[in-house]
Phi, psi and omega in degrees: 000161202224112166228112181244139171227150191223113177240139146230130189201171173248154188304142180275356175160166161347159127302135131271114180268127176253169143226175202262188217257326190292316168102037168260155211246142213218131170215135185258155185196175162207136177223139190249098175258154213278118156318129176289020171198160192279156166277204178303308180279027172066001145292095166002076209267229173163142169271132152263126216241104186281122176236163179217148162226150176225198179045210185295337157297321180303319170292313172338274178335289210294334169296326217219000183228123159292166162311130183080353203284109160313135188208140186258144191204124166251154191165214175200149169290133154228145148294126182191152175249215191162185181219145193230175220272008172248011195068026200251150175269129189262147190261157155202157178224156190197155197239115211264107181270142187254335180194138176217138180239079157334111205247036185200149189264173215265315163325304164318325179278326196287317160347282199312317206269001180277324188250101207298304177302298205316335180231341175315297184293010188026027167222152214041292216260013195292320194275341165283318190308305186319310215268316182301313205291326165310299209281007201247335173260011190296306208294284187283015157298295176301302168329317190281344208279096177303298190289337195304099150310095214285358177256006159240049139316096165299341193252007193265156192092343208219143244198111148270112225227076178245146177268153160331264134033280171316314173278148205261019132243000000 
């Protein structure tokens, strides 16, 4: 059997970070990824996505990833009910993550949260705003990067111009 999930989107708000009765570290997220084709009205839709991480990866995440943040999430669906507080059985499917990556440097995020409008709605232009707030932070991007060798950078000097549309997410 196979249950593999591989996402990339961006966060929908905070992590909420618990901890259990035990003292293990529990973090709820939603990550909002971008549908690969426009709807009728030539728009862009995004899935919101419930996910849970734990332990010492759920403290990471809640420390180091924000509201808007890109983020890569490996992991698997999992299922589960309850009975909720009227007696009715609630179904939930969620995506139990195992591992995540931060996919922007933390300039590019502050860019992005500087300017508020670019991404809130996760739809069409979220993956462009990225690539401009990238390309304008690139320089002092390479500045934090210690170990980075700026003379085999193939990309440094150069501009990349991808349309929505071109990208597979």
């Amino acid at each position: 059997m196979i249950n593999n999930v591989v996402l990339v989107g961006r966060l929908t708000k905070d992590p909420d970070l618990r901890y259990t009765a035990n003292g293990t570290g529990v973090a709820t997220f939603t990550l909002a990824v971008n549908r690969n084709f426009t709807n009728q009205s030539g728009n862009r839709e995004a899935d919101f996505i419930n996910c849970v991480i734990w332990r010492k990866s759920a403290e990471s995440l809640a420390n180091y990833a924000r509201k808007g943040t890109l983020l890569g999430v490996t992991g698997r669906i999992q299922t589960r009910n309850y009975e909720n507080q009227q007696g009715q059985r609630v179904y939930v499917t969620e995506v139990v993550a195992e591992n995540f990556q931060l996919l922007e440097s933390r300039t590019a995020s502050e860019q992005r949260q500087q300017n508020p409008g670019s991404t809130d709605s996760f739809q069409g232009s979220g993956a462009n705003n990225f690539n401009n707030s990238n390309n304008q932070s690139s320089q002092s991007a390479k500045n934090t990067m210690p170990d980075f060798d700026r003379d085999s950078d193939p990309f440094s000097g150069s501009s990349i111009d991808i349309s929505d549309d071109d990208l597979p997410f």
